[in-house]
N, C-alpha and C positions, 0 to 999 in steps of 0.2 A: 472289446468291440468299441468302435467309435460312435456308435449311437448311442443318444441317452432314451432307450428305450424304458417304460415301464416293466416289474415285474410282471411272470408270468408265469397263473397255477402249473404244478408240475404235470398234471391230467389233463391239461389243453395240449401241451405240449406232446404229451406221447399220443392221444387222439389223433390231432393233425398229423404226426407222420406218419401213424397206422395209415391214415386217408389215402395216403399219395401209392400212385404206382410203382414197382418195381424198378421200373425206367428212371422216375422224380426220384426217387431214393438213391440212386444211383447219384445224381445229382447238384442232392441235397448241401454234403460241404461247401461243392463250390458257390450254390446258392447264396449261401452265409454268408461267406466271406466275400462276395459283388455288393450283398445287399449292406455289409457294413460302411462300403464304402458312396453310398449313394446321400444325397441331402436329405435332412427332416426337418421339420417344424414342431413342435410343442405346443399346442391350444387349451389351457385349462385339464383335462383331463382325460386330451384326445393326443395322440403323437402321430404327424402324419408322413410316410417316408415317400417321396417321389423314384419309383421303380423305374420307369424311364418317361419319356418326354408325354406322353398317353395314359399310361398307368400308377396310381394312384394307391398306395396300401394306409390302413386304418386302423390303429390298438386303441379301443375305448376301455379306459383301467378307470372307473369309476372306484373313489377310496383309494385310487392307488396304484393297484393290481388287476391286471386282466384275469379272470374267474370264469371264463365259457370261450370256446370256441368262436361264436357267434360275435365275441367284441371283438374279434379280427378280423377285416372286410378287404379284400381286395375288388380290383377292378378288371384284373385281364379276365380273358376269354373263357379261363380255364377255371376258375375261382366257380363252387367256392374248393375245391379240390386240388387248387394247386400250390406251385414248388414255394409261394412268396406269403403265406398265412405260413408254411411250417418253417418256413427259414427263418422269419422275424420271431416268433416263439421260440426258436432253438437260438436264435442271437442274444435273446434278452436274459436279464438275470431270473433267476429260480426265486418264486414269491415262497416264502415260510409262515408258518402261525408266527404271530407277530409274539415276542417276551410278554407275558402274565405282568401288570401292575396292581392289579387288584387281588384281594387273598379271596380263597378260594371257600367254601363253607367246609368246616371240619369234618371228615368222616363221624360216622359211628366206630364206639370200636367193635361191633362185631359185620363190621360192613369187610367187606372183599375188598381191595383196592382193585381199580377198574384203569386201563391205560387209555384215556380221552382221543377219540380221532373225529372223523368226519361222519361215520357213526358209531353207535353206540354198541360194543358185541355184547353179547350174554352175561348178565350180570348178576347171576345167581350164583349163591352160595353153595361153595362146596361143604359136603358133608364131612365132620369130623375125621371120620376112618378113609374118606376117599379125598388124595391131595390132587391139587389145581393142575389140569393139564392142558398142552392147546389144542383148541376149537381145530374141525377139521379146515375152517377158514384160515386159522391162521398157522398152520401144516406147509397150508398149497400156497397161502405168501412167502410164507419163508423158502421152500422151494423156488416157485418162482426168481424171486432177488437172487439166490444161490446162481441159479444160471445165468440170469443175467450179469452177474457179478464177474461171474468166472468168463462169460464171454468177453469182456470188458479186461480182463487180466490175459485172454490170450491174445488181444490184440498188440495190446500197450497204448498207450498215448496215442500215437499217431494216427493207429488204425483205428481207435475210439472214435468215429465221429457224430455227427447228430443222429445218424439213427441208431448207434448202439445206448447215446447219451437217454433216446426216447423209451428203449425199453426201460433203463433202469429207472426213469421217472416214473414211466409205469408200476410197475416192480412197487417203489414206493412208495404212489399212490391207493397202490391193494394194499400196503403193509398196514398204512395209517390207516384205512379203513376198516381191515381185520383190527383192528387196536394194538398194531405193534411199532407207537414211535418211533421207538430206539433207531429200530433198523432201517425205516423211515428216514431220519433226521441225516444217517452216516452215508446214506445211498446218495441224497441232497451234497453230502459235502462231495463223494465222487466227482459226481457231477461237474460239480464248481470248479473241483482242482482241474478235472480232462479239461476243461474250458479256457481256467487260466493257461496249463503245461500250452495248448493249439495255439493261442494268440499270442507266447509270449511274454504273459503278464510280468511283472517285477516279484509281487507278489506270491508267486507259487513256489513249494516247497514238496518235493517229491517226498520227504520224512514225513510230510501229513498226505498225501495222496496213499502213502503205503501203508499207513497210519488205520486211515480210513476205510479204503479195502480191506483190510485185515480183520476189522470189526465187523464188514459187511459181510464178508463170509464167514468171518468167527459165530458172529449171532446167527446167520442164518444155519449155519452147521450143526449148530447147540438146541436149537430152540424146540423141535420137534422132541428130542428127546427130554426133555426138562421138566422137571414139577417143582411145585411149591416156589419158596423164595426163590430159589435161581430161576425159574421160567418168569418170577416177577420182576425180578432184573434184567432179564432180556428183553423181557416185555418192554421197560420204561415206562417213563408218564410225559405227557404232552406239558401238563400245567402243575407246577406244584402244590400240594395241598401247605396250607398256612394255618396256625397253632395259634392262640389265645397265649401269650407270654407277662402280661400284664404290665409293670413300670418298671423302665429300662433305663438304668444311667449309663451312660455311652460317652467316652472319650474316643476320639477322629487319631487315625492312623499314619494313612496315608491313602492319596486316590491314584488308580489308575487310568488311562486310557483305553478305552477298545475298539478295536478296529476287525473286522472278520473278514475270508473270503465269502461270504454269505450276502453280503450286503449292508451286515449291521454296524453301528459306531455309537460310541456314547462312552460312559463314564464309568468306575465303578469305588467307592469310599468304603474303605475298610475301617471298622471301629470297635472295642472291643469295652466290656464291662468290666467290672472290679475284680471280679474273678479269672478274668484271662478270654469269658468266650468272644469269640470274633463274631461280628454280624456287620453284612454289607447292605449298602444303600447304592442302588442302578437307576443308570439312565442310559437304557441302551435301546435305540429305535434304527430304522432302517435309513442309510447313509452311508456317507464316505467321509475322506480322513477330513476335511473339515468339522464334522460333526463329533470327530472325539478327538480336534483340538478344542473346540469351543464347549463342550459338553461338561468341562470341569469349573466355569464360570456361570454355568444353569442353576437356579433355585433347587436345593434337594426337593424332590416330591414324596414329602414325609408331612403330614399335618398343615401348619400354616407358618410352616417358617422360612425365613427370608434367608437360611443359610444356601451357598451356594457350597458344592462338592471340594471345592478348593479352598474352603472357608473351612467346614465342618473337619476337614483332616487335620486340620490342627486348633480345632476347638473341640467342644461335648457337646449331646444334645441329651434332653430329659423325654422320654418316650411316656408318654400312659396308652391303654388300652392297646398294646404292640401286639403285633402278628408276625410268627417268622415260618419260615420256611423249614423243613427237615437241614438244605447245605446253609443256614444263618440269615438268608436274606428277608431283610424288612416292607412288610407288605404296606400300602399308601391307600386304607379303605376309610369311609367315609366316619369310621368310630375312632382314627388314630389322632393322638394330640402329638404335637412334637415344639418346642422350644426351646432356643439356644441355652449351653451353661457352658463352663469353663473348661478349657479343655487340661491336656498334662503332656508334658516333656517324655521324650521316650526312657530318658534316665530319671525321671519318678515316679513315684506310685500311683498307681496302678499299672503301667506299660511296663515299667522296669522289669515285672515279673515274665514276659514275654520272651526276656534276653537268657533268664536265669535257668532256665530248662537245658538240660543239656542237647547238644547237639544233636548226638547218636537219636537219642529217645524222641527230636524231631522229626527227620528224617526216616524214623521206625512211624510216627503217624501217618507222613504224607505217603509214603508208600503203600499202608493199608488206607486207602482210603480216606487222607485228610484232606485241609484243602490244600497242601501243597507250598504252604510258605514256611519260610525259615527265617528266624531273627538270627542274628549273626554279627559276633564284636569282631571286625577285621583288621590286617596291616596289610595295606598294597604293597607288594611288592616287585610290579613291571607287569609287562604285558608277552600273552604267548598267540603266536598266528594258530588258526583255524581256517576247513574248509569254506566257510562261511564267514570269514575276516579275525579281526585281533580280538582278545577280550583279555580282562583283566586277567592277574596273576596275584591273589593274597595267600594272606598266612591266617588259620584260624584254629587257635591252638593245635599251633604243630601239625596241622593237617591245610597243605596247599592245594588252594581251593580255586576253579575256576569260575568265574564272575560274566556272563555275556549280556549283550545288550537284548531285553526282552521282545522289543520289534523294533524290525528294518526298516520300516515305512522314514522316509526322507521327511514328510510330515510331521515327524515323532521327533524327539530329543535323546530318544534313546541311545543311539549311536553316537551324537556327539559329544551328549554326557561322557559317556566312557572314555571317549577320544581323549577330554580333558582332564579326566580322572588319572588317568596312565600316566599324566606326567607328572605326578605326586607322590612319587615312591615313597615307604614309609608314613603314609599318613595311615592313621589308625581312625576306622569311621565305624558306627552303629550303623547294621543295613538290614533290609529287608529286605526277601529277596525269595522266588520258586523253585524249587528243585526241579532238574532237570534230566532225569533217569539214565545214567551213562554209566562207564564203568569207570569211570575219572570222576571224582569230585567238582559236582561242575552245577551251577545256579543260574539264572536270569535275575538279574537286578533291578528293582524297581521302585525303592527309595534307600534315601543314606541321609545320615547326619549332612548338616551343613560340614564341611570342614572346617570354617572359621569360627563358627559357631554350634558347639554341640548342644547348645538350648534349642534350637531350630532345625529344621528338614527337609530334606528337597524328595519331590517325586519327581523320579526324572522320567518318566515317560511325559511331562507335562512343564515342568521347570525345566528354564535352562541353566547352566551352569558360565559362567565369566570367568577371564583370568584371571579376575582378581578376586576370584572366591577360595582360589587353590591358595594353601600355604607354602611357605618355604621346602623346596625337595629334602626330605631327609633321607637319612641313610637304610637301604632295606635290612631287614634283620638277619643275622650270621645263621647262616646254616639254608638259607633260603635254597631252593635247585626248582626247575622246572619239572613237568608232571612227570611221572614216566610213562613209557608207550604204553600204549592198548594190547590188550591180548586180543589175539587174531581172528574173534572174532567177527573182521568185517571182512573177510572170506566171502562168511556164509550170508552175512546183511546185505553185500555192496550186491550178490546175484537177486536178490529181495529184491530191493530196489532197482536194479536193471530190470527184472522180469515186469515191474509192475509200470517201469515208463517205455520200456520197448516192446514185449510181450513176452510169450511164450518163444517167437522166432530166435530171438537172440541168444537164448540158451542152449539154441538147437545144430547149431555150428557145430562143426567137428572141433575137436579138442578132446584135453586130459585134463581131468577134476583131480586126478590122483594127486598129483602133490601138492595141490591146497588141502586136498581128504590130509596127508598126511602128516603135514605140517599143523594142522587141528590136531588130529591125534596128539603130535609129541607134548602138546601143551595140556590134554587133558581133555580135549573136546569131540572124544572119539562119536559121540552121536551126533554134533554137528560136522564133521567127514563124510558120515554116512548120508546124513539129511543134503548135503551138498552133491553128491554122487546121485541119490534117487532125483532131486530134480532134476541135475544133468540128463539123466535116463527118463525121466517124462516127458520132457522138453523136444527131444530128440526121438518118441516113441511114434512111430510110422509104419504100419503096416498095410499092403496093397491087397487087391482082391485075387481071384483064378484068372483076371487077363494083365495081369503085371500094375493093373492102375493103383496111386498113391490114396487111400483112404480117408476121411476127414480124421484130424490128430484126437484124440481124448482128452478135450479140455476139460471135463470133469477129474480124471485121475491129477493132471496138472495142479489143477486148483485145491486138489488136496494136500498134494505133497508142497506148494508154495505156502499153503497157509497153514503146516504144520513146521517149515522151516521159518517161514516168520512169526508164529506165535515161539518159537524156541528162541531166537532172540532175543524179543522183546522179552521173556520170561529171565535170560541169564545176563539180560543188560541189567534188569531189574536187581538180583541177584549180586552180580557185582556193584552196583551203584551202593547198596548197602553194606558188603563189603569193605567199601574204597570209605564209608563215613564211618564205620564200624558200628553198625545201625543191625540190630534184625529186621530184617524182611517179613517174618512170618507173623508175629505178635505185638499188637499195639503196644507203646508205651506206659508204664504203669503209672499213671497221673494221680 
């Protein structure tokens, strides 16, 4: 949208379009999209948009964020129940709990862990013999989201518009208040991507819309049934609880940039001790891509030191009284000291040991659950096209590995780093870098040695790279070939992803599934043939009453069979991506 509107709670939002009639709902899109186009003004903490030459609309975001219905005022006739309070809340961005900078006070250990919302649910301890199960509250959220979810998947995109977007904020809304984040937080991203896919954004990415949904009815599917730790993991937690870790010597990494469909930007400096563990320092507040180009030249907010993010990644810091996080991050309370020291080269000690891990036993962490990076000695060896543009082509002991730019954003250097990088065939660089779960050996890139200089490091979502940083082209190494094809696979993925940006209608066309069903087969993918055939058959399931009329479709049966075809991809993309590193999938690495 073209307004710079204030965020806005997700529970204003689905109130106001509950408010409006059937008729205003009907409406409603075109509302949006009039009202983005109409002039505003910004006053201090009031934004006011001129509706037409008479009427007058009002978002008072006091902190920020509009929080009540009541800080949205119109002036027509029809206000306060009409179409122009629910249009400017469904045009604006989705306000979230803002990121934890403070550490949180330690549990007890025989305390319950309890998942933080807007209230507090039931906080008593289960008994030994009887395990954690969910509150009849949080049963009928997770239902709830469920339908919403799924009605939202049998529209598609198009059909999503701000009153399906309002249920799920609703939906949401109940979840975080029954105490279940998680599903909270992924409903939010929904939201965002149907927002971005409607206007167009640059920004959107139908692989995290499908992403997202998948999680939304994955958790809500699971959750009812669940106990103990997996209902605690569905659950989630709002804020992270932060540990007493005491004096941390810390050599700087590398920083990256962050940018989200959420609204958020800022920074994030990975650093790591003497012993290998990684722990990060954030600066991520709500904004845009200016705020995570400039977010890596900001003072870390750790003690009282004047390192900035872009400083500390290739210097140390000495931590006393440190606080972290269960995933590494370092908490900024008012007991932490922090002070510059020297930092180290990634080819000495202590970093060096971060290379020296074998590959396989990397990629066997980030897949159970690590954070997902990968140190990596490469040789470029040219570049191969994707749907999504070119990305490198290396060699990394014998196993050719694909290298992409970690974000698009024109803001970023990420793309152009790469750009520049590709014309240096042969050059052998230390990288750091995400795995990327595919069935091709394939990473996100997000620092590398200098090439002229292997004492030094660039982070390329932040640095840029010059042509006179590339060395002379050398010759790529004998035996080099590009990847080979994917197995078929995306048969069963590419209808996933049509289903979740078109709907359920698109699947519903006449046609023959059979020889993609069969063509799965001949490679081994006899359950995805069949998972591709039953959606065929959901999609398409229509049956009429005793006067010949067409029936409403089953979008519940749909949204089962879509979110059992795409949790079996994701499962044997997973599956192959460890394969392709020669990685186990099943069992951590033995460290």
């Amino acid at each position: 949208m073209s307004l710079d509107l204030p965020p806005v709670a997700p529970a204003v939002t689905a109130e106001l379009v509950q408010g409006l009639t059937p008729r205003l709902r009907k409406r409603l899109d075109a509302g949006v999209t009039k009202l983005a186009g109409r002039p505003s003004v910004r006053d201090g903490d009031t934004v006011r948009i001129a509706v037409d030459d008479d009427t007058h609309l009002e978002l008072h975001a006091p902190g920020g964020t509009v929080t009540s219905t009541d800080a949205i005022r119109c002036g027509c006739l029809l206000a306060p129940d009409c179409l122009h309070r629910a249009a400017a809340a469904s045009a604006a961005p989705i306000a979230e709990p803002e990121p934890e900078s403070e550490p949180q006070p330690q549990p007890t250990p025989d305390a319950v862990p309890v998942s933080v919302g807007e209230d507090t649910p039931d906080t008593r301890s289960a008994s030994p013999t009887e395990p954690d199960t969910p509150t009849p509250d949080q049963r009928a959220a997770a239902q709830a989201m469920y339908d919403a979810a799924a009605a939202v998947l049998e529209a598609g995109t198009d059909g999503a518009g701000a009153v399906l977007q309002a249920e799920l904020l609703r939906a949401a809304h109940t979840a975080r208040i029954s105490g279940l984040p998680r599903i909270a937080a992924s409903a939010v991203s929904v939201v965002t991507q149907l927002r971005a896919a409607r206007c167009a954004d640059p920004a959107y990415r139908l692989a995290e819309l499908t992403a997202a949904l998948r999680d939304v009815l994955g958790t809500a599917h699971r959750l009812p049934g669940s106990i103990g730790p997996e209902l605690a993991a569905l659950r989630g937690t709002a804020r992270q609880p932060y540990a007493p870790d005491g004096s941390l010597r810390l050599y700087g990494l590398f920083s990256e940039p962050v940018l989200t469909a959420t609204g958020y930007a800022g920074a994030v400096t990975w650093t790591a001790d003497a012993e290998g563990r990684l722990y990060t320092v954030s600066d991520v507040l709500p904004g845009g891509p200016g705020r995570a180009v400039g977010a890596a030249d900001r003072a870390v907010r750790i003690g009282d030191t004047a390192l900035t993010h872009r400083e500390l990644s290739r210097a140390g810091l000495a931590v006393s009284g440190a606080t972290v996080s269960p995933t590494g991050r370092l908490g900024a309370g008012a007991g932490v000291r922090a002070v510059r020291a020297s930092g180290a080269a990634w080819r000495e000690d202590p970093l060096a040991g971060l290379w020296a891990l074998p590959v396989a036993d990397q990629v066997s962490r980030a897949l159970t659950g690590g954070d997902g990076l990968l140190f990596l000695d490469v040789t470029l060896t040219g570049t191969v096209r994707e749907a999504a543009g070119e990305c490198l082509l290396a060699d990394c002991d014998g196993l050719t590995l694909r290298l992409a730019a970690a974000h698009d954003h024109p803001a970023l250097p990420h793309r152009d780093n790469l750009r520049l990088l590709s014309a240096a065939p042969g050059t052998r660089l230390r990288v750091v870098a995400r795995l990327d779960p595919s069935p091709l050996p394939r990473a996100l890139l997000l620092a590398a040695d200098h090439p002229r200089d292997p004492e030094a490091h660039l982070d390329l979502g932040l640095d840029r790279l010059q042509h006179a940083d590339l060395p002379a082209p050398a010759m790529a190494p004998a035996g080099s070939s590009p990847a080979p094809d994917e197995a078929p696979l995306h048969l069963l993925r590419r209808r996933v992803h049509q289903a979740a940006s078109a709907g359920r209608r698109v699947l519903a066309f006449p046609g023959d599934s059979a020889n993609d069903s069969r063509r799965l087969s001949r490679y081994g993918f006899a359950c995805a043939g069949d998972l591709l055939d039953e959606l065929h058959s959901a999609a398409a399931d229509r049956s009429r009453d005793v006067f010949g009329r067409l029936v409403p479709a089953d979008i519940n049966r749909f949204a089962r069979t879509w979110l059992a075809a795409a949790h079996y991809t994701e499962e044997v993309d997973r599956s192959l991506c460890a394969a392709a590193w020669g990685a186990d999938p099943a069992l951590p690495p033995a460290l």
